[in-house]
C-alpha positions as CSV (number, residue, x, y, z in Angstrom):
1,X,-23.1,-24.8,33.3
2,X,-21.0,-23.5,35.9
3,X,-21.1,-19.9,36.9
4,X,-20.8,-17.1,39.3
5,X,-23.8,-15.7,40.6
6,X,-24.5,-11.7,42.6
7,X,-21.1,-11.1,40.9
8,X,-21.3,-7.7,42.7
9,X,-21.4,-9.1,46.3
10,X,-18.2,-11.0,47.5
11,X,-19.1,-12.8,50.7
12,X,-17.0,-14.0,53.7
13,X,-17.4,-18.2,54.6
14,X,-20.0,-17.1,57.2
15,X,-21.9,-14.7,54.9
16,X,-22.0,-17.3,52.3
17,X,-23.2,-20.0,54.5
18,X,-26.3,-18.1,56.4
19,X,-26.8,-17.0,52.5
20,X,-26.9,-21.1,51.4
21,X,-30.7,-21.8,50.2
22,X,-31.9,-24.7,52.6
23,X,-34.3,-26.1,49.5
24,X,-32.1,-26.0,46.2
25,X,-31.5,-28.3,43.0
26,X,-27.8,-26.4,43.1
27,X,-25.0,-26.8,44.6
28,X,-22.8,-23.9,45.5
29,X,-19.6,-22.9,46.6
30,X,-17.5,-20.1,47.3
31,X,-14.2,-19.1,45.4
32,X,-12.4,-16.5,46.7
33,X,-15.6,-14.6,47.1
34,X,-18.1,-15.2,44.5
35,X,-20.8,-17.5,44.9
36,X,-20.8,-20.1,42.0
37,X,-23.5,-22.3,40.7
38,X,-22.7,-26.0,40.6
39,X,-25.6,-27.8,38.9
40,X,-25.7,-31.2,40.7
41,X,-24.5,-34.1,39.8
42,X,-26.2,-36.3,36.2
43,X,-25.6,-39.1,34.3
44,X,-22.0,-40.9,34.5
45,X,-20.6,-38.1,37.2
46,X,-23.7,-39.1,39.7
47,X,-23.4,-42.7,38.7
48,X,-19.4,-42.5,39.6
49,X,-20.0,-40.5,42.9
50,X,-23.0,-43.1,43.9
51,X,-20.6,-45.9,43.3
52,X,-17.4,-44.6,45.2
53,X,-19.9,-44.0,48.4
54,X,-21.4,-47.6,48.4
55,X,-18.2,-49.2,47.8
56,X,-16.3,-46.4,50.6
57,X,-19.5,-47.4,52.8
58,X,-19.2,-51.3,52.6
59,X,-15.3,-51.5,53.5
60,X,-16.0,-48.9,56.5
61,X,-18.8,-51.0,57.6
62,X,-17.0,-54.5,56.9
63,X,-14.0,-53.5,58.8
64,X,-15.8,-51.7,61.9
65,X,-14.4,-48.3,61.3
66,X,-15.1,-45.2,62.9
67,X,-16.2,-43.4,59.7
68,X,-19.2,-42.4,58.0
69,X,-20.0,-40.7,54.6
70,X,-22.4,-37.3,54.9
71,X,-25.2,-37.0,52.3
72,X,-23.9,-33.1,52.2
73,X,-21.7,-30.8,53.7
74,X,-19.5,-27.8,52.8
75,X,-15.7,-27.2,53.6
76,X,-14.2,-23.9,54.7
77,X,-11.2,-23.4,52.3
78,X,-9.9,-20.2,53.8
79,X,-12.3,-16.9,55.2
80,X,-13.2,-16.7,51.1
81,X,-13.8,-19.8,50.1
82,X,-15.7,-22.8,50.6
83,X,-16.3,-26.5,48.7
84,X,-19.2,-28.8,48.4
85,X,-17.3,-32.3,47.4
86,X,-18.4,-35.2,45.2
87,X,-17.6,-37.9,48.3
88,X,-16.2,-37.4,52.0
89,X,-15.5,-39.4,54.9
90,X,-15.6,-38.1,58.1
91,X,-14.0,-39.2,61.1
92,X,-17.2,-39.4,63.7
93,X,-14.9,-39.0,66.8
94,X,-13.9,-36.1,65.7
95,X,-17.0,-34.2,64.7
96,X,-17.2,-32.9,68.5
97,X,-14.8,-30.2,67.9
98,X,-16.5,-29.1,64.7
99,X,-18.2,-26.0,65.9
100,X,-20.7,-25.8,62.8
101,X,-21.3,-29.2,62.3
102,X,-25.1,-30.0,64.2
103,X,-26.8,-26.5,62.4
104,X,-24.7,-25.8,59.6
105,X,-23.1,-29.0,58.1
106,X,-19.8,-26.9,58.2
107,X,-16.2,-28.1,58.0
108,X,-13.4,-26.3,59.4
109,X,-10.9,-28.9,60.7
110,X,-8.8,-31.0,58.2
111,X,-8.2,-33.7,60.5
112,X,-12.2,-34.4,61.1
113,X,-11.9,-35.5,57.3
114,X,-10.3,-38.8,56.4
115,X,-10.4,-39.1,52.7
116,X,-12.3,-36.3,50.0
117,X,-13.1,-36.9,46.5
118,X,-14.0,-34.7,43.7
119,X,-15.5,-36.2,39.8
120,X,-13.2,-33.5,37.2
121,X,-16.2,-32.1,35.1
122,X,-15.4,-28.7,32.8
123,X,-13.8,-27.0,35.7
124,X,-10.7,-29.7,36.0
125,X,-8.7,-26.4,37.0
126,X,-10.3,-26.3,40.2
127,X,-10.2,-29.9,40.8
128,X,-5.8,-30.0,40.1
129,X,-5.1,-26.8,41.4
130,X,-7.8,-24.5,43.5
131,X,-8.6,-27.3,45.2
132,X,-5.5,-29.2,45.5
133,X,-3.9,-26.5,47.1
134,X,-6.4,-25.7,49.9
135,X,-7.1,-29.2,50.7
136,X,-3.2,-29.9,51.3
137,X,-3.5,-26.8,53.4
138,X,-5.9,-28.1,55.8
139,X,-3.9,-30.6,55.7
140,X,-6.4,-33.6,54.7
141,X,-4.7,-36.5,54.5
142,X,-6.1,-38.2,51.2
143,X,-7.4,-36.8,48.0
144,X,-8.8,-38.8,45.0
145,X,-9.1,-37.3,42.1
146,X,-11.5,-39.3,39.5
147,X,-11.1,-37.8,35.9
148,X,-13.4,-40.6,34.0
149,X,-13.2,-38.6,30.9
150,X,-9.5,-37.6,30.7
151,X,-9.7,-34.0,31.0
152,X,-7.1,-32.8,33.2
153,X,-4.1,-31.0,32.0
154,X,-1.2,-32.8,30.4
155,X,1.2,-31.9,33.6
156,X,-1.7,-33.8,35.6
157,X,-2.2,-37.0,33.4
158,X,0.1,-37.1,30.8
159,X,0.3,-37.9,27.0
160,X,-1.6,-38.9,25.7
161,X,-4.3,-37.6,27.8
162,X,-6.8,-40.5,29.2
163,X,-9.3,-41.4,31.9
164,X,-7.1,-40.8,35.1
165,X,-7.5,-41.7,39.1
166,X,-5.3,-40.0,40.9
167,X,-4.4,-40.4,44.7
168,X,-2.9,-37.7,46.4
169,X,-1.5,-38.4,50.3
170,X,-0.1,-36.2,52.9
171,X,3.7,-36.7,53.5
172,X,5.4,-34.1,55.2
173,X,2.9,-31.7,55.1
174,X,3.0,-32.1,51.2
175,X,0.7,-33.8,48.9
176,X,2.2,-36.2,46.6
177,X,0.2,-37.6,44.0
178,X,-0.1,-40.9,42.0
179,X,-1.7,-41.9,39.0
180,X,-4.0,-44.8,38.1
181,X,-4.6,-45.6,34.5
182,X,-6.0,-48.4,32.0
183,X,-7.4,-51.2,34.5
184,X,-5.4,-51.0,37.3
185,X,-6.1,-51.5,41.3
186,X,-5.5,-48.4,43.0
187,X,-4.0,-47.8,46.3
188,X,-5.6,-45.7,49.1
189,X,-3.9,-45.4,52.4
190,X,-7.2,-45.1,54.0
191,X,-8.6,-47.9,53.0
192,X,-5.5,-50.2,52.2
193,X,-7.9,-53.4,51.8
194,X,-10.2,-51.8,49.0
195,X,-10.1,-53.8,45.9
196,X,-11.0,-51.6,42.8
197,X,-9.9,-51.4,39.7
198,X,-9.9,-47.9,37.7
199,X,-12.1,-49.1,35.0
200,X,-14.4,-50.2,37.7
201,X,-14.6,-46.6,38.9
202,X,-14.7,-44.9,35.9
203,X,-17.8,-47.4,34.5
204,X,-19.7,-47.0,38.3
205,X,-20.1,-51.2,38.1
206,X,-18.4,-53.8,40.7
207,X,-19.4,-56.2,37.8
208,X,-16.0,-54.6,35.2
209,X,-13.7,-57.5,35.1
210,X,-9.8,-56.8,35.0
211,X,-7.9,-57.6,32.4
């Protein structure tokens, strides 16, 4: 269950992180304010999220890139705010000019951060919109994302709703978004050699055949 903890106390991005427990079964982030309890990660969400990492992991080792995936780290939306995603890959050339990065696990710059993910649970709002919007502000240039169980609203995925990847990329400043549905390969711009199908996302298993 998600929800909003010391509803009386709105906290800056600073206040919030000093605040952050450094031994928790929690996640937490920060919208516009309030402090809200994400419980971590179970059952097909974590398997999906594992998956996406070793897979995102393999093509960045096999093709000698100059990215790496954090266990954890937090993003600062805006002064208010602040997001703990499902999957990130960072840019390791560019973690120098994060000023939080070595004590805090902090996030500030949009360009340090290659490619961000987020698994739709409950809360798809924040996922298609919240998030959407501040992650196109800090203008990171590709955002998956995975709604396994077809939650999102009809303007997202269409109708009839079902499971839905979708890829959004930076053009212009802009995010524009496409949709992956049924079995097919999707595209990323970041890794334009990566060879999954939906189906194999949405299961968590390399081993899911295309049609």
């Amino acid at each position: 269950m998600i929800q909003a903890i010391l509803k009386n106390n709105y906290l800056d991005f600073e206040e919030f992180i000093n605040w952050y427990p450094e031994s928790t079964e929690y996640h937490y982030e920060l919208h516009n304010g309030a402090i809200i309890e994400m419980p971590k990660p179970k059952g097909q969400h974590s398997k999906i999220a594992g998956f996406l990492i070793t897979e995102l992991s393999l093509e960045i080792r096999r093709l000698n890139l100059p990215y790496f995936i954090p266990k954890e780290c937090v993003i600062k939306g805006d002064q208010f705010s602040g997001y703990e995603p499902d999957g990130i890959v960072l840019d390791k050339n560019l973690l120098k000019n994060e000023p939080n990065w070595e004590k805090q696990s902090t996030l500030m710059l949009g360009n340090t951060i290659k490619l961000i993910i987020e698994i739709v649970s409950s809360n798809w709002s924040d996922d298609y919109a919240l998030k959407l919007d501040v992650y196109e502000t800090l203008a990171i240039k590709e955002y998956w994302i995975v709604d396994y169980l077809g939650l999102g609203g009809r303007k997202f995925i269409g109708y009839p709703k079902q499971p839905t990847l979708t890829i959004y990329n930076l053009e212009n400043n802009e995010y524009y978004g496409t949709k992956f549905q049924g079995n097919q390969i999707i595209k990323s711009i970041i890794f334009p050699e990566l060879n999954l199908t939906t189906q194999q996302i949405f299961k968590g298993d390399y081993e899911c055949k295309s049609e």
